[in-house]
C-alpha positions as CSV (number, residue, x, y, z in Angstrom):
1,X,205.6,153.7,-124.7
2,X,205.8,151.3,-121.8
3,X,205.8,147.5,-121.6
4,X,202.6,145.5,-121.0
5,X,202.2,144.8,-117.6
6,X,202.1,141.1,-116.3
7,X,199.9,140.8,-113.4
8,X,201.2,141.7,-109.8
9,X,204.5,142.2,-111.5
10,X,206.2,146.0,-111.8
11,X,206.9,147.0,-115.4
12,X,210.4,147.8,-114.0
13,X,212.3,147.0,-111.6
14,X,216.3,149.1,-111.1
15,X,218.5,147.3,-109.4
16,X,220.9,148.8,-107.0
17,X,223.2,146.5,-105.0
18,X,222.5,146.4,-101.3
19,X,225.0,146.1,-98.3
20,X,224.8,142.4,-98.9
21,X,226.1,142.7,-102.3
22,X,223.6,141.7,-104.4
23,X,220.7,143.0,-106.2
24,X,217.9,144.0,-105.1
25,X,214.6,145.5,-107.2
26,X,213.5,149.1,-106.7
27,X,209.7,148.8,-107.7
28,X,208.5,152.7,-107.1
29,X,209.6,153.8,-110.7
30,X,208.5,153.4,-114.2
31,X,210.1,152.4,-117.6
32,X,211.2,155.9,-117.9
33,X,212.6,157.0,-114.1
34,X,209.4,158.1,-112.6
35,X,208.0,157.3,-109.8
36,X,204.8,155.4,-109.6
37,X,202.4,153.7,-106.9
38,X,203.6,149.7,-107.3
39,X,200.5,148.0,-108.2
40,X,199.3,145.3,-105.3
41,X,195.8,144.6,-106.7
42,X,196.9,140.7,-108.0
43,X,198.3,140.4,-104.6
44,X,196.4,137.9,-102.4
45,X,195.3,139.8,-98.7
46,X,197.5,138.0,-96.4
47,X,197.8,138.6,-92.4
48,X,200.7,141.1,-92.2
49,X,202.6,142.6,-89.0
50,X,205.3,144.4,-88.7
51,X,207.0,145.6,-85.1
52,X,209.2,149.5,-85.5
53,X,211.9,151.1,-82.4
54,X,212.6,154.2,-81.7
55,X,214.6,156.3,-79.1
56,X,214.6,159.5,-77.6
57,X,217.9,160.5,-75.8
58,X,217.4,163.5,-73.0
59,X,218.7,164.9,-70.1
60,X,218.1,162.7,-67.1
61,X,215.9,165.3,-65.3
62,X,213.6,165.4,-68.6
63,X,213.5,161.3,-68.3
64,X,212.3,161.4,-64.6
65,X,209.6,164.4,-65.6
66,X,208.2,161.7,-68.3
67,X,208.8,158.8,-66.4
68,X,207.1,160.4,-63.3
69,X,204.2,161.8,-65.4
70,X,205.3,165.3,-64.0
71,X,205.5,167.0,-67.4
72,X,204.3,170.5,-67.7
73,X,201.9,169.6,-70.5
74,X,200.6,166.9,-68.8
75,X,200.4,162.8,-69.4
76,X,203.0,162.7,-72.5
77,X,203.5,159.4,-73.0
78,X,199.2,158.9,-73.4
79,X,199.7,161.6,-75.5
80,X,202.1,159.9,-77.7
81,X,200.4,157.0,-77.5
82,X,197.2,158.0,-79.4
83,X,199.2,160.2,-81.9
84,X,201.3,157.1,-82.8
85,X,198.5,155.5,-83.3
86,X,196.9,158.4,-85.2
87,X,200.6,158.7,-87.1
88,X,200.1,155.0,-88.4
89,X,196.3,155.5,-89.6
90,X,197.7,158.7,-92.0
91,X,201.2,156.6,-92.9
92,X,199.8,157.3,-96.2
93,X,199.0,160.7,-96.6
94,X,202.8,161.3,-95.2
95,X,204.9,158.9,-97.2
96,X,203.9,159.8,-101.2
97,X,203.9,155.9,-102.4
98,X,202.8,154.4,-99.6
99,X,199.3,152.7,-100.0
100,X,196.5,153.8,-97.7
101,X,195.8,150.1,-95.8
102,X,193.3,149.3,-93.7
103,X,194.4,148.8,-90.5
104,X,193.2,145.9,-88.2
105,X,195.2,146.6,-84.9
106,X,198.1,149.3,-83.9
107,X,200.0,148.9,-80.8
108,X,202.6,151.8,-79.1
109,X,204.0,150.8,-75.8
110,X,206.5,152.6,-73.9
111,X,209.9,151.8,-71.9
112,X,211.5,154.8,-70.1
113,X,215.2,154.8,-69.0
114,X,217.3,156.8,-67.0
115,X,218.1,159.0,-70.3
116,X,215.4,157.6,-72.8
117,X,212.5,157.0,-73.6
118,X,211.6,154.0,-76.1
119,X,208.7,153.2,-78.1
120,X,207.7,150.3,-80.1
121,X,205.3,150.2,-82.3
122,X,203.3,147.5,-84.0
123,X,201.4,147.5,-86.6
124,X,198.5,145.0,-88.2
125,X,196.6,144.8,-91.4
126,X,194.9,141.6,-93.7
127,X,195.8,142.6,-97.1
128,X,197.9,142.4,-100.0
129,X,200.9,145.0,-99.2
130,X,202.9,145.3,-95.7
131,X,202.7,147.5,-93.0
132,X,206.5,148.2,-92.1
133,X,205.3,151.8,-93.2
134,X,202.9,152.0,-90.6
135,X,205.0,150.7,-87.8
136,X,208.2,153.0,-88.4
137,X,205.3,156.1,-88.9
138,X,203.3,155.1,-85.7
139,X,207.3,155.4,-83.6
140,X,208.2,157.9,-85.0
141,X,205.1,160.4,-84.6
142,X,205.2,159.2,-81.2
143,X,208.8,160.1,-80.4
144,X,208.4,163.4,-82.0
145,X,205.5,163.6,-79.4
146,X,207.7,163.5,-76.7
147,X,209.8,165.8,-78.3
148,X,207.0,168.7,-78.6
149,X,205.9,167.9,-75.0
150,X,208.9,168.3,-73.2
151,X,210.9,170.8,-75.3
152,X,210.7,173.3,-73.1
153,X,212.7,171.6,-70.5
154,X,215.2,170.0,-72.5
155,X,215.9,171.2,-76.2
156,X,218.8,168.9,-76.9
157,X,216.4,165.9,-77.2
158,X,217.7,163.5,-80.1
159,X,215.9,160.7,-82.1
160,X,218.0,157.7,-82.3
161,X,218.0,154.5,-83.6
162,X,214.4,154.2,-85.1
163,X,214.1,150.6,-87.4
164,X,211.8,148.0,-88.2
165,X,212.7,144.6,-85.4
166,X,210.4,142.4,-87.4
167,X,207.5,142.1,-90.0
168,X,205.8,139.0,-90.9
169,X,203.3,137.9,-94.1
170,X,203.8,138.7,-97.8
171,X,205.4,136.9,-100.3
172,X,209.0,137.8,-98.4
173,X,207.8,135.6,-94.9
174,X,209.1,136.7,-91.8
175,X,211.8,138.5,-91.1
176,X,213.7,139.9,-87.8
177,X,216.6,142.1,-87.2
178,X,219.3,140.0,-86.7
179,X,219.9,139.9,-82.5
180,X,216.2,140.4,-81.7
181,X,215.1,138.1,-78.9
182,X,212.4,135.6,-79.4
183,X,210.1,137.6,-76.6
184,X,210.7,140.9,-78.7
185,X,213.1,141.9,-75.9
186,X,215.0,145.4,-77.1
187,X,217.3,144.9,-79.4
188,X,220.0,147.4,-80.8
189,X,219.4,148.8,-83.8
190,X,222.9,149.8,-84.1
């Protein structure tokens, strides 16, 4: 038998200690171990944003084809624009506890380099549960994007570094990697 729920609270919450020592709650199980949706509906709506990076390292010749638009399968970056995008409206048919949100804005820009291609992601919703989710899905379909688009030139492609730079609203506030520039310049994720 489980515990009476208070409202807007988990009936349990593990602990685990995190990198900074101390505790922090695990709120996607039960009283007995499973695994549960955490219940947001005593949660007021609040704005909520968060911002997500990813990289894809690849041979320089395969960063001048998408830089140049000169891929074989076209435009990839507008490709993996719109399936970033697309990748953050179905966050929550991917990720099992994840709440399906209604989204009120998602952004994917690109930066290409002379051996990478970077995308950030942003992601916007009024509600009672964050978006960090969406941001991190919305990169990371787009990345993988790139990946199917240019494969056949360069199969040693490599994800690397995808995070969440910043996310703002909730009970939590704001917060931002440590190192992240005031103007959302990159920052290492490393």
């Amino acid at each position: 038998m489980t515990a009476p729920l208070e409202a807007g609270k988990p009936a349990l919450a593990q602990t685990h200690a995190d990198e900074t020592g101390t505790g922090s709650a695990l709120t996607h199980f039960d009283p007995a171990g499973q695994a549960w949706m955490v219940d947001v509906g005593a949660k007021a709506d609040t704005r909520r944003r968060a911002v997500a990076r990813g990289l894809l390292r690849m041979a320089p010749s395969t960063a001048a084809l998408v830089a140049g638009g000169q891929a074989a399968k076209g435009d990839v970056l507008g490709v993996a624009r719109i399936a970033g995008i697309m990748g953050a409206k179905r966050t929550a048919d991917l990720v099992p506890l994840c709440h399906p949100i209604a989204l009120t804005h998602v952004s994917v820009q690109f930066r290409c380099g002379p051996d990478h291609v970077e995308v950030t992601a942003c992601a916007e919703t009024q509600g009672p549960t964050g978006v960090e989710m969406e941001a991190l899905t919305a990169a990371s379909v787009a990345l993988l994007t790139v990946y199917d688009m240019c494969k056949a030139a360069d199969r040693g492609m490599q994800v690397e570094s995808l995070g969440l730079l910043e996310k703002e609203g909730g009970r939590s506030g704001h917060w931002r990697r440590d190192g992240l520039a005031r103007d959302n310049a990159p920052a290492s994720l490393d």
